[in-house]
C-alpha positions as CSV (number, residue, x, y, z in Angstrom):
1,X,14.7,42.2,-67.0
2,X,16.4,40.0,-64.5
3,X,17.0,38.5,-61.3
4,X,19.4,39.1,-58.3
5,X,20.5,38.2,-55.2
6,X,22.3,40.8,-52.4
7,X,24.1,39.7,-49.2
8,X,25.5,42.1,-46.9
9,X,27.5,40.7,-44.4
10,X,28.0,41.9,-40.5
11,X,31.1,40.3,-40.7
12,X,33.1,39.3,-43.5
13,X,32.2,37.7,-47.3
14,X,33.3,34.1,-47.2
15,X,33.3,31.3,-50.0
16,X,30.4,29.9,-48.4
17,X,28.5,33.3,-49.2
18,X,29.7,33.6,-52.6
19,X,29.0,29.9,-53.4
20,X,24.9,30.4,-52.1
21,X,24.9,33.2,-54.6
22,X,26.1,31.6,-57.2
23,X,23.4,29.2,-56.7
24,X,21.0,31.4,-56.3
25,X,22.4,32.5,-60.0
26,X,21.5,29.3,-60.7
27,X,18.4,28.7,-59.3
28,X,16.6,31.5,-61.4
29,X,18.3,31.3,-64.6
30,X,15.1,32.0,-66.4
31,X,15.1,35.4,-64.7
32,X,18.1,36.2,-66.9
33,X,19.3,33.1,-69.3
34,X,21.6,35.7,-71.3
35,X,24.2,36.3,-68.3
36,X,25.0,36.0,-65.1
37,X,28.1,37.3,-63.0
38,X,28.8,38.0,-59.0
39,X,30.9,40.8,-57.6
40,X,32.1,40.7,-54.1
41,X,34.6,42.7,-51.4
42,X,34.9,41.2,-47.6
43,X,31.4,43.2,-46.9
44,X,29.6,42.7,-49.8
45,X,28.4,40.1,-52.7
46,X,26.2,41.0,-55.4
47,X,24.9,38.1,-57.8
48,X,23.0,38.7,-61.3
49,X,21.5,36.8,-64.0
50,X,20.2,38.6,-67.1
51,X,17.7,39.4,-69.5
52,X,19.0,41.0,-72.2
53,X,16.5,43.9,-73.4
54,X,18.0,47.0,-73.8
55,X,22.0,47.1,-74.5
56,X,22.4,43.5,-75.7
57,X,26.1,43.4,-75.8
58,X,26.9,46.3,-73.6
59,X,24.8,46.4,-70.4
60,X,26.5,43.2,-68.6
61,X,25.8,43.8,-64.9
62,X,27.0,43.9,-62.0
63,X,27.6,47.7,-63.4
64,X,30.1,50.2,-62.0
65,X,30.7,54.2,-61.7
66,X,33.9,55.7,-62.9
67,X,35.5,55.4,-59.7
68,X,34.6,52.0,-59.0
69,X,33.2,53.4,-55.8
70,X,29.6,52.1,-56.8
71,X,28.7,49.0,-57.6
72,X,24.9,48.4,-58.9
73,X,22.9,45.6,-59.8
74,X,19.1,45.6,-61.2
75,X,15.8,44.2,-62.5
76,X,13.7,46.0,-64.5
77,X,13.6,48.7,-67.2
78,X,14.2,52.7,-66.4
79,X,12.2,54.3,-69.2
80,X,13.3,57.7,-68.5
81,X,16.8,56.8,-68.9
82,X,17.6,59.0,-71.9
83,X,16.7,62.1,-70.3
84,X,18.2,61.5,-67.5
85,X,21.6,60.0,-69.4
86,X,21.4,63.3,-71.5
87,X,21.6,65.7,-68.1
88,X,24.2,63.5,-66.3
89,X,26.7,63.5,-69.1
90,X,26.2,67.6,-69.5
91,X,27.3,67.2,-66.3
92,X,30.4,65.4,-66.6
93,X,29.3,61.6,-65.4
94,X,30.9,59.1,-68.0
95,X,28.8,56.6,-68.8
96,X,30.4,52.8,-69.7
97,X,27.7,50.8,-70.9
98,X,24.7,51.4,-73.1
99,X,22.6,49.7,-70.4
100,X,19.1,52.1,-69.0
101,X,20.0,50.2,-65.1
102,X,23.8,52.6,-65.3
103,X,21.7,55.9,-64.8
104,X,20.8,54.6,-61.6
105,X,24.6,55.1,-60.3
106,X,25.3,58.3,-61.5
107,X,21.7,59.6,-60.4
108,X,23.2,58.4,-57.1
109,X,26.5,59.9,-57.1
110,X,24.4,63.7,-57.8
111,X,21.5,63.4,-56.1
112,X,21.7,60.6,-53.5
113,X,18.5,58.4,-52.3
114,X,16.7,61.0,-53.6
115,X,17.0,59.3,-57.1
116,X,14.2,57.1,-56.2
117,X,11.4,59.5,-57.0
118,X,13.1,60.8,-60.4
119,X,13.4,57.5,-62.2
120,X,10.3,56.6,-64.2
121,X,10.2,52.5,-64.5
122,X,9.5,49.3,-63.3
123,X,12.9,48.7,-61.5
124,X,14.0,46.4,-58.4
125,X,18.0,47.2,-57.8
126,X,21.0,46.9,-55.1
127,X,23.4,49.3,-54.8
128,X,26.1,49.4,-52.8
129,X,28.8,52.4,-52.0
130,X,31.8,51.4,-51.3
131,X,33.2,53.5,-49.7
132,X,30.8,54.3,-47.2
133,X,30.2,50.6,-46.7
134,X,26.4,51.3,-47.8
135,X,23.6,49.4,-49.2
136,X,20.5,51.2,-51.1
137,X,18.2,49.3,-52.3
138,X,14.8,50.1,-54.6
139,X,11.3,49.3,-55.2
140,X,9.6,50.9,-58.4
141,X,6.4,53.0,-57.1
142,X,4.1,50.4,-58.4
143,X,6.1,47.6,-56.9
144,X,5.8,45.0,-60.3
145,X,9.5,43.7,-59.6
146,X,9.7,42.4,-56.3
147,X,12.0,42.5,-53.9
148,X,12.3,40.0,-50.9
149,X,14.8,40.4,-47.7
150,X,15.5,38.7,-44.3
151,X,17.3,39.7,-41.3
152,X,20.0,37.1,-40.5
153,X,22.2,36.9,-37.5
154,X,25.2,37.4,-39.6
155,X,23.9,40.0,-41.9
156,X,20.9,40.6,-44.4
157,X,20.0,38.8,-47.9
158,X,17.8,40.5,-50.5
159,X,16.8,38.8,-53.5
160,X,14.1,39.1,-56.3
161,X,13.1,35.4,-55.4
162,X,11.7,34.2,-52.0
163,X,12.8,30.7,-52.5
164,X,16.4,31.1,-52.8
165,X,16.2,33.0,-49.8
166,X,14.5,30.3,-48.2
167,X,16.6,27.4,-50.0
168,X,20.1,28.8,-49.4
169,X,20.2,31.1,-46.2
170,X,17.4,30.0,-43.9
171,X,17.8,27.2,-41.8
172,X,14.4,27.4,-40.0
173,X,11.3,28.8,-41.4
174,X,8.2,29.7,-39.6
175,X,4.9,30.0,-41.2
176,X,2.7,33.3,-41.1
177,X,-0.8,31.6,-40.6
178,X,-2.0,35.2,-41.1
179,X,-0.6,35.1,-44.3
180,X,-2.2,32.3,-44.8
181,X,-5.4,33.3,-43.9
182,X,-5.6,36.3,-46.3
183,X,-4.7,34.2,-49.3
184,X,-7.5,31.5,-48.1
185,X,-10.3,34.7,-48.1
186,X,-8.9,36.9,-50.5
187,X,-7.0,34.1,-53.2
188,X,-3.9,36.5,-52.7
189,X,-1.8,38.3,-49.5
190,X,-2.8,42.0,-48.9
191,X,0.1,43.1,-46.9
192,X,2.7,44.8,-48.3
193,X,4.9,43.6,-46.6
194,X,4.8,40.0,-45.4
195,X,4.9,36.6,-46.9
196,X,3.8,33.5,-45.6
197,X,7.6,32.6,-43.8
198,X,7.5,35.3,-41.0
199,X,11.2,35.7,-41.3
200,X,11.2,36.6,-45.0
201,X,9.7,40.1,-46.2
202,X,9.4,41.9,-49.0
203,X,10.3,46.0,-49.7
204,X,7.2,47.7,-50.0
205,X,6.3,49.4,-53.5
206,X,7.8,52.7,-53.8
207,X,10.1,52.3,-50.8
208,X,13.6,52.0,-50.7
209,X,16.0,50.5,-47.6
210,X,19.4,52.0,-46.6
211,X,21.6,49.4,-44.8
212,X,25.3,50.1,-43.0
213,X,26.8,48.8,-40.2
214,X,26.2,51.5,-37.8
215,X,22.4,52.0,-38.6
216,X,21.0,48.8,-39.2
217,X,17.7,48.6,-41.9
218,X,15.6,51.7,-42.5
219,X,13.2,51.7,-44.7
220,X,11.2,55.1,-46.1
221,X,8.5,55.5,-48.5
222,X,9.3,57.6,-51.6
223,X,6.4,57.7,-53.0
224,X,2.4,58.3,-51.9
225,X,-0.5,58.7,-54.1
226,X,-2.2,61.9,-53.4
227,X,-5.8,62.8,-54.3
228,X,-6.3,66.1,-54.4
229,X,-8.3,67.6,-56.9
230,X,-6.4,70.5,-58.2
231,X,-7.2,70.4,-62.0
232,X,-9.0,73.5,-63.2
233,X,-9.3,72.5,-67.1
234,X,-12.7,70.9,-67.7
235,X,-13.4,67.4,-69.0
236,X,-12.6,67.6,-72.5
237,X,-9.2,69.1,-71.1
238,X,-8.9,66.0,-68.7
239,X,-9.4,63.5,-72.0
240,X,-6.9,65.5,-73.8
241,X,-4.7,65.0,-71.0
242,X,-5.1,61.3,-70.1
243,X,-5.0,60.3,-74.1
244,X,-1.6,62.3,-74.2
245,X,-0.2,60.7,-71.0
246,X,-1.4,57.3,-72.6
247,X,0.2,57.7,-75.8
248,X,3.6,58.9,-74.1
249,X,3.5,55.6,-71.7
250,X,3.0,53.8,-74.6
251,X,5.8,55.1,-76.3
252,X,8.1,54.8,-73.5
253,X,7.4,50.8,-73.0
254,X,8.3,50.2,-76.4
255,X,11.8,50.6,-76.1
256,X,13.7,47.4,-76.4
257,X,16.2,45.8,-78.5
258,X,14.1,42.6,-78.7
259,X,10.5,41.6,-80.4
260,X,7.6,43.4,-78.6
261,X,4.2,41.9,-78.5
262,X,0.6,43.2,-77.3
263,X,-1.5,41.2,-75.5
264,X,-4.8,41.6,-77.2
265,X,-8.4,40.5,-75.7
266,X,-11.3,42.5,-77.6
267,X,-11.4,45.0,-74.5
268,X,-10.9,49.0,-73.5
269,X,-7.4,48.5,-72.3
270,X,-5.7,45.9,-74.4
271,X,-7.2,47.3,-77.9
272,X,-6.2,50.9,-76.5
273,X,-2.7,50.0,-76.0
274,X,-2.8,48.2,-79.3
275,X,-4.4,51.2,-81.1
276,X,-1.6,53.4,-79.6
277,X,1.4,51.3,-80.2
278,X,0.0,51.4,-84.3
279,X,0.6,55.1,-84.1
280,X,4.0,54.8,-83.4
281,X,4.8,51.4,-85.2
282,X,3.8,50.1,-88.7
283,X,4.3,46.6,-87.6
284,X,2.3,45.5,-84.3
285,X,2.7,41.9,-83.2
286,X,-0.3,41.2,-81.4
287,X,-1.8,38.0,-79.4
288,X,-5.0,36.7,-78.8
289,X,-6.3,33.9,-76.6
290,X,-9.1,31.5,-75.9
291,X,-10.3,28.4,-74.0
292,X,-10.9,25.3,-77.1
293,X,-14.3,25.0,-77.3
294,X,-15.2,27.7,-75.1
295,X,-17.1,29.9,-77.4
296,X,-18.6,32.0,-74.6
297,X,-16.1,33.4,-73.1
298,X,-13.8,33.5,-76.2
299,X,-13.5,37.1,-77.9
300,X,-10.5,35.8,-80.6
301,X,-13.2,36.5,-82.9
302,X,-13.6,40.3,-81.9
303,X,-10.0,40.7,-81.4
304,X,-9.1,39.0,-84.9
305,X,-11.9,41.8,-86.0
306,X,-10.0,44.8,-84.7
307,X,-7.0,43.1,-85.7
308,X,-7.4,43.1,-89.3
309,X,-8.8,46.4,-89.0
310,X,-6.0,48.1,-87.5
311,X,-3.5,46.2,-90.0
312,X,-1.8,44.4,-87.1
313,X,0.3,40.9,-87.0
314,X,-2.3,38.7,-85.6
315,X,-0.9,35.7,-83.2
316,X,-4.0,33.2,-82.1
317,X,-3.3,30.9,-78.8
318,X,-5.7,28.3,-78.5
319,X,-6.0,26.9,-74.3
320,X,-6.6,23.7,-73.7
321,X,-7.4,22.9,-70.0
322,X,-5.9,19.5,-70.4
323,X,-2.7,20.7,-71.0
324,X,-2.7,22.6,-67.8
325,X,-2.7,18.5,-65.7
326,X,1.2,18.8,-66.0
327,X,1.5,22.6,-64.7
328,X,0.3,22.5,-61.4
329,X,3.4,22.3,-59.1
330,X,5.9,23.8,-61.8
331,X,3.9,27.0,-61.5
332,X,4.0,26.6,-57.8
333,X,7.4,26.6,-58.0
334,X,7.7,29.5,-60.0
335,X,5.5,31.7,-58.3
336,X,7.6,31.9,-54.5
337,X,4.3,33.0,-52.4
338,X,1.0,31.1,-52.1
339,X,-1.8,33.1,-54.4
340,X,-5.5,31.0,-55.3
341,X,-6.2,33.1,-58.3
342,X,-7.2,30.6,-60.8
343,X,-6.5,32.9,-63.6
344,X,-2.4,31.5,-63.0
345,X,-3.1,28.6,-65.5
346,X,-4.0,30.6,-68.4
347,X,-1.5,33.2,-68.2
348,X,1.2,30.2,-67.6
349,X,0.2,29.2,-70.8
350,X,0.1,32.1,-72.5
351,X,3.4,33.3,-72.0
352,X,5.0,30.2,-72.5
353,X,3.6,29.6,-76.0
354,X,4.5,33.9,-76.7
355,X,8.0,32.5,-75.5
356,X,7.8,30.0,-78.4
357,X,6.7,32.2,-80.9
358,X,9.7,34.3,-80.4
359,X,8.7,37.3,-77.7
360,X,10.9,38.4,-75.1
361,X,8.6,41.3,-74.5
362,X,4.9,42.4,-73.7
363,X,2.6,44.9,-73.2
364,X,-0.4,44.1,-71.2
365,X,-3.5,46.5,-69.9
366,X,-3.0,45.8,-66.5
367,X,-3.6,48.2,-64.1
368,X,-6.5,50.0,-66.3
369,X,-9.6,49.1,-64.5
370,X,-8.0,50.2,-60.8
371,X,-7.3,53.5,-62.4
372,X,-10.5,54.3,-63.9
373,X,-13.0,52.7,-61.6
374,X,-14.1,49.7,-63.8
375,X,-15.0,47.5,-61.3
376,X,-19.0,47.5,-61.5
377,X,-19.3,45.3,-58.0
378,X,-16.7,47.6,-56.3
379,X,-18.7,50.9,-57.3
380,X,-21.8,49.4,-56.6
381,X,-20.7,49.1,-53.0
382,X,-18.6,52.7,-52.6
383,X,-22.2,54.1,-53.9
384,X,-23.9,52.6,-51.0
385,X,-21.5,53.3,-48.1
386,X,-21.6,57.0,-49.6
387,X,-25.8,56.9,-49.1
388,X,-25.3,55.2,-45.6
389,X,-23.3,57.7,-44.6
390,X,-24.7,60.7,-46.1
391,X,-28.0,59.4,-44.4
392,X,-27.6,58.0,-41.3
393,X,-23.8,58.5,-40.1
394,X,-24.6,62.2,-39.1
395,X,-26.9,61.5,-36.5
396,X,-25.1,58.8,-35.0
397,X,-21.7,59.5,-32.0
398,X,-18.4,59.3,-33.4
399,X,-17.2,56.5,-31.3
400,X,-20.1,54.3,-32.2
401,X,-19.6,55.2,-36.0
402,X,-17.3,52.5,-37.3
403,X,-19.1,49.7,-35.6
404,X,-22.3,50.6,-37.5
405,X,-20.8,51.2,-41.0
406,X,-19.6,47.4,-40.4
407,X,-22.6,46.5,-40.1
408,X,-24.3,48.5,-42.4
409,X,-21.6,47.2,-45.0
410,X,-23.3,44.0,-45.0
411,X,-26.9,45.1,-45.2
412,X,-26.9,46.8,-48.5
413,X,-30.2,46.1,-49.6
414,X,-30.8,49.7,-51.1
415,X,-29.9,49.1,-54.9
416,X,-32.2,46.9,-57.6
417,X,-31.5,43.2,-58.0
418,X,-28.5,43.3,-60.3
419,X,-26.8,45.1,-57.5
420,X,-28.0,42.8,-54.9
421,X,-26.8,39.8,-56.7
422,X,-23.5,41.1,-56.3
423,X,-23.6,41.7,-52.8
424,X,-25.0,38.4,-52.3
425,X,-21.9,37.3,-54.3
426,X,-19.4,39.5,-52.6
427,X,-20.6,38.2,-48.9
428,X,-20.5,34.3,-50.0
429,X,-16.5,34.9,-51.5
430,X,-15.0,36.9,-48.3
431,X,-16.1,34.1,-46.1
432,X,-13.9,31.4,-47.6
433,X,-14.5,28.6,-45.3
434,X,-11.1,28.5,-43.4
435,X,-9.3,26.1,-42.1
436,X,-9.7,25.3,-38.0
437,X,-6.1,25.8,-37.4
438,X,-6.1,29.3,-39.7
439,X,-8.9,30.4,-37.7
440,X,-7.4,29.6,-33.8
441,X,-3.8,30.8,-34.8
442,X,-4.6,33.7,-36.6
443,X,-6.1,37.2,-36.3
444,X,-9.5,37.7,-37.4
445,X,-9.1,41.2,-39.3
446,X,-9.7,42.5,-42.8
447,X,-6.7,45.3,-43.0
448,X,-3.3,44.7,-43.0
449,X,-1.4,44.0,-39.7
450,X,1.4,46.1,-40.8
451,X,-0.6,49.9,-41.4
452,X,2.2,51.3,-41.6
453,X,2.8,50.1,-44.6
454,X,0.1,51.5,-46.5
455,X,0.3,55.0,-47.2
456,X,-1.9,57.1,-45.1
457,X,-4.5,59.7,-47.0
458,X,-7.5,61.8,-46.8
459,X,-9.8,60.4,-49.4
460,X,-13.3,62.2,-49.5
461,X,-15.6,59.4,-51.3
462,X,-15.6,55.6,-50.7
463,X,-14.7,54.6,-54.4
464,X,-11.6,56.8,-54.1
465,X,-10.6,54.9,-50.9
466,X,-12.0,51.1,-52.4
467,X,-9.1,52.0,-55.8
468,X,-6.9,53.5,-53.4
469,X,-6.7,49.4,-51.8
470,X,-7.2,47.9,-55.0
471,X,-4.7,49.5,-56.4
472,X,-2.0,48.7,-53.9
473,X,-3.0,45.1,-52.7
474,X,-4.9,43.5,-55.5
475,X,-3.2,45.1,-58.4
476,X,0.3,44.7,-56.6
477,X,0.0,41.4,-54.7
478,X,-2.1,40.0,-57.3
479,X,-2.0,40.9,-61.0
480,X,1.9,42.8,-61.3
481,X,2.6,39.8,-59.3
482,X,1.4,36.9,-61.1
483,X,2.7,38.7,-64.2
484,X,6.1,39.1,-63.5
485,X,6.4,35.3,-61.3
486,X,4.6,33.5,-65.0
487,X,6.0,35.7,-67.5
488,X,9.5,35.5,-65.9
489,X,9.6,31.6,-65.5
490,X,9.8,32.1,-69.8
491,X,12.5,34.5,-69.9
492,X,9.6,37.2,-70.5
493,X,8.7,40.8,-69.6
494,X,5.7,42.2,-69.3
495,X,4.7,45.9,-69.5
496,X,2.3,48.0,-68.0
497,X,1.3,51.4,-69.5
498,X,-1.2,52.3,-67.2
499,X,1.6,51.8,-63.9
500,X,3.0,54.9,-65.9
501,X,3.6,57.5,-62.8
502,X,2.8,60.4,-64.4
503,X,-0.4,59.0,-66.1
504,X,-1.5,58.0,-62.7
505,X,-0.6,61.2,-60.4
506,X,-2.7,63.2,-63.1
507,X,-5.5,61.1,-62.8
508,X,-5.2,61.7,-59.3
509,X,-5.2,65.7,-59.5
510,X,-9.4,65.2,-60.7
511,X,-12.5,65.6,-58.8
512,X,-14.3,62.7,-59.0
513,X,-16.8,63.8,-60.7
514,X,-14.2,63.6,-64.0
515,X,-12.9,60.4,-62.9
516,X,-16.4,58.6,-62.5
517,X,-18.8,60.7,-64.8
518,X,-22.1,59.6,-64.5
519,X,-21.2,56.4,-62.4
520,X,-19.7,54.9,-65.6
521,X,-17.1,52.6,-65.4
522,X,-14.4,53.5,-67.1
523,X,-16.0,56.5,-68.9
524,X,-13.0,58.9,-68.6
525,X,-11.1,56.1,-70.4
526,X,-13.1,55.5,-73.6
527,X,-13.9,59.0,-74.1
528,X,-9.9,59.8,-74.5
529,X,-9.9,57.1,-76.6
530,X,-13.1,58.3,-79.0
531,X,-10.3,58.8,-81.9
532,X,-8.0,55.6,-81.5
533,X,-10.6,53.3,-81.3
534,X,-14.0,52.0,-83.1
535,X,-17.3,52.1,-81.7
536,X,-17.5,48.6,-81.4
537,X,-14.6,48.3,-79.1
538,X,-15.6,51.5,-77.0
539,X,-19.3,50.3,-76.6
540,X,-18.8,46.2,-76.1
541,X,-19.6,44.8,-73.1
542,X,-16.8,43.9,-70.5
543,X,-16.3,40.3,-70.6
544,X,-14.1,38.5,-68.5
545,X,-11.3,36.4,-69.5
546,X,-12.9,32.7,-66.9
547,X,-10.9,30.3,-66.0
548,X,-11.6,26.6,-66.7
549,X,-13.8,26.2,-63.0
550,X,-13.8,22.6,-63.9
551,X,-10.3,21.9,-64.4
552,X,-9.6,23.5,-60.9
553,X,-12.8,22.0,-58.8
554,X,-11.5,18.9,-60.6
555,X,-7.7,18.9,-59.1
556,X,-9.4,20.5,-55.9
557,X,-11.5,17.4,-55.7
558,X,-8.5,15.4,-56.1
559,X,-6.0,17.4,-54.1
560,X,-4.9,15.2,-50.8
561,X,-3.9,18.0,-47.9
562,X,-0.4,17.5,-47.2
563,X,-0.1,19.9,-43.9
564,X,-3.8,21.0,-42.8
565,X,-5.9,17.9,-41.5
566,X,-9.2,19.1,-43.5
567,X,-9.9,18.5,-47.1
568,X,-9.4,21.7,-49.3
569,X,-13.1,22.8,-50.6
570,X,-11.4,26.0,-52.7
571,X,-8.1,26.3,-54.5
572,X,-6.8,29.0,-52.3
573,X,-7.0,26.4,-49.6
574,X,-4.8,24.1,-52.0
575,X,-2.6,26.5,-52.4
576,X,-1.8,27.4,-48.9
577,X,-1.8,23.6,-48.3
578,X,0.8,22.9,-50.2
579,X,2.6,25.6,-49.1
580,X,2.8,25.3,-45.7
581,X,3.7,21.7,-46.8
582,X,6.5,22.6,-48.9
583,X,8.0,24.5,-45.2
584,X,7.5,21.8,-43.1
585,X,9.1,19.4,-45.0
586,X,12.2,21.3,-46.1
């Protein structure tokens, strides 16, 4: 895990250039506190900081080909490598380092930019052929490293961190206000592409970007999620299916050279990773945390419970809110983008009391609920638009169809009052009140602007199509992206079974009927897991992990806007505020 910076040049690679890399070294030494090193011809200068993970003393990047003809540098972890390693070197690539990141050149010397789809990771990386005076550069298919780039007039700058970007090669910065806007109604950005400086973007997940001279940018998708029900086992063949793909996720995110850790909660997805790392290791490092004095929402009890009974190294964090007084702008800083998701301060803390206690790794259960529907309000809602339009759409003209599902949408008064609260709940949160200049300078949609962006598929039932969104805004704008921005700022790395690939394209192969039996939240789930884990963890009720709400309407309340002329009334507003602050000043 680690942290780079890319500049390829129009021109020619001067000292100024290699000096604002080696700042931007600088700048996000946390990204990679073991190393850090910058390669350069007259076209191109690569700059890396490290994280040392897998090949502690032989994986020192930038890394080369035999030749010298490639030049790579990367963040992230290729989990796949030793397959891959194996069927290079039968045939005939040498391999010089011990680092997982080298496969990535020789995959490119055999098979081209078609590597992308063949490595199985979470992986941002630049590399550049010399020869051909080309740059290639990759997004993992779940996009949890990011990468961010900006067209200059002398030539293009990628880098895994926005602000370096914006500190050492822009001179002027405009702000996207509809940006902005999305992070004021949503707490995060949903477009896959922009950030809130219009000039700075970011590579889409699962997309890659060829640069030369003669071409300019392209950038191509090489990877789409495709739902097509083509399994022809039944269910107990799907569980079979889903615990093996689990287990072999698992397995592959526990390679490392450094201590691994499990994020435990008493939940489905944190005790199954937990229960499935114990198959494979006798000594399981787990960690558990709760709010002081917060006994309702604290499950350290429950976890400690499963804890002891699985035989596991328990590790108890205890949150104060108090201590989070002192976080507020050095997690701004840290995180690059504006994002109102309150649940920052909790995970700041987290990992930087793991990072005490010795981790350089963990494995989280992020991703879990987007993958097996166990969102309650969001099914709620896909069952409704599915009895809308399985009532009324047919007898209504196509061209007046998607004005009345709108509408519709927000007269769901069909289910009983637990479902109703929701909707009541779901109405009040997307209409954020926003500020007056948001609302005059920027576009009053819900989708992103850039639709191109977001892959393009023919999804049959509304709760495929609500995951579909979930799973590549909100769980990639929001959660992979908090993760790696808070665990990062403490030399950390944080895993993600459920992103596995493989896992995820099988899920994807079954009707729904398998993936939602009986309208059950995460049914599919639990039932793979009947032999890993005990009743009690399988049947418990899903509690969230709350934020302290009076910490942040306190610091809300006290918040002075800086750029906007209206008092913030939610933190998302805060946040953009200080943003859009932090640009005008610069």
């Amino acid at each position: 895990m680690c942290g780079f910076t890319a500049f390829f040049s129009f021109t020619n690679i001067d000292n100024v250039i290699v000096e604002r890399l080696l700042r931007c070294n600088n700048e996000m030494f946390y990204r990679g506190p073991d190393e850090q090193d910058l390669w350069n011809d007259d076209k191109v200068a690569l700059a890396h900081v490290r994280l040392s993970i897998i090949g502690l003393n032989n994986g020192h990047q930038p890394l080369f080909n035999e030749s010298k003809s490639l030049v790579l540098i990367c963040n992230g972890e290729i989990y796949n490598y030793k397959s891959l390693k194996r069927d290079l070197e039968f045939k005939g690539h040498v391999f010089s380092s011990l680092s997982d990141c080298e496969v990535i050149l020789h995959m490119y010397e055999e098979y081209g930019e078609e590597l992308n789809s063949m490595l199985d990771g979470m992986f941002a990386y630049c590399l550049y052929d010399i020869k051909n005076q080309k740059l290639v550069v990759g997004r993992d298919s779940a996009g949890m490293k990011p990468i961010y780039y900006s067209v200059l007039q002398d030539g293009l700058v990628f880098s895994s961190e926005l602000k370096v970007i914006k500190t050492y090669f822009q001179s002027e910065n405009t702000l996207n206000f509809e940006n902005l806007r999305q992070v004021q109604k949503y707490t995060y950005s949903i477009s896959a592409r922009d950030t809130y400086i219009e000039s700075i973007k970011k590579i889409p997940s699962g997309s890659f970007a060829t640069i030369n001279r003669n071409t300019g940018l392209n950038i191509e998708k090489f990877h789409k999620r495709n739902f097509n029900s083509t399994f022809d086992g039944d269910y107990q063949d799907a569980c079979k299916e889903v615990k093996r793909l689990l287990f072999s996720a698992v397995e592959k995110r526990l390679m490392s050279e450094v201590p691994v850790g499990v994020l435990l909660s008493a939940g489905v997805d944190s005790s199954a990773i937990v229960g499935i790392t114990r198959q494979f290791r006798e000594n399981v490092s787990v960690i558990s945390a709760g709010y002081k004095g917060n006994f309702r929402v604290d499950e350290r009890r429950e976890a400690k419970r499963f804890s002891d009974d699985m035989g596991l190294l328990w590790n108890d964090i205890e949150l104060d809110s108090n201590e989070f007084n002192n976080s507020l702008y050095d997690i701004f800083n840290h995180l690059d983008e504006p994002n109102g998701d309150v649940a920052m301060f909790a995970q700041w803390a987290i990992y930087q009391k793991a990072s005490k206690m010795g981790f350089k790794v963990l494995l989280s259960g992020n991703g879990s609920d987007e993958l097996f529907y166990g969102y309650k309000q969001h099914n709620y809602y896909a069952e409704g638009m599915n009895w809308i339009e399985n009532n009324y759409l047919n007898d209504i003209t196509i061209g007046k169809k998607a004005i009345f599902k709108e509408k519709l949408g927000q007269m769901l008064k069909v289910f009983d009052n637990s479902k109703n609260r929701y909707l009541k709940k779901s109405k009040r949160n997307s209409q954020f009140p926003v500020y007056a200049e948001l609302t005059k300078l920027a576009f009053n949609q819900e989708l992103p602007l850039e639709r191109t962006d977001w892959e393009r598929i023919e999804v049959e039932y509304y709760i495929d199509k609500i995951y579909f969104f979930l799973h590549y805004a909100w769980l990639t704008n929001n959660c992979y992206f908090l993760a790696d921005k808070l665990a990062m700022a403490h030399s950390i790395e944080v895993r993600s079974p459920f992103a596995d690939k493989e896992l995820i394209r099988f899920v994807d192969t079954l009707p729904v009927e398998f993936k939602f039996p009986d309208c059950q939240p995460k049914k599919l789930l639990k039932d793979s897991l009947k032999t890993i884990l005990p009743d009690y963890v399988l049947n418990r009720y899903k509690t969230g992990f709350e934020p302290p709400y009076s910490f942040v309407k306190r610091i809300t309340d006290d918040y002075n806007p800086l750029y906007f002329k209206e008092k913030p009334t939610t933190f998302a507003q805060l946040v953009t505020d200080y943003f859009a602050s932090s640009l005008s000043i610069q």
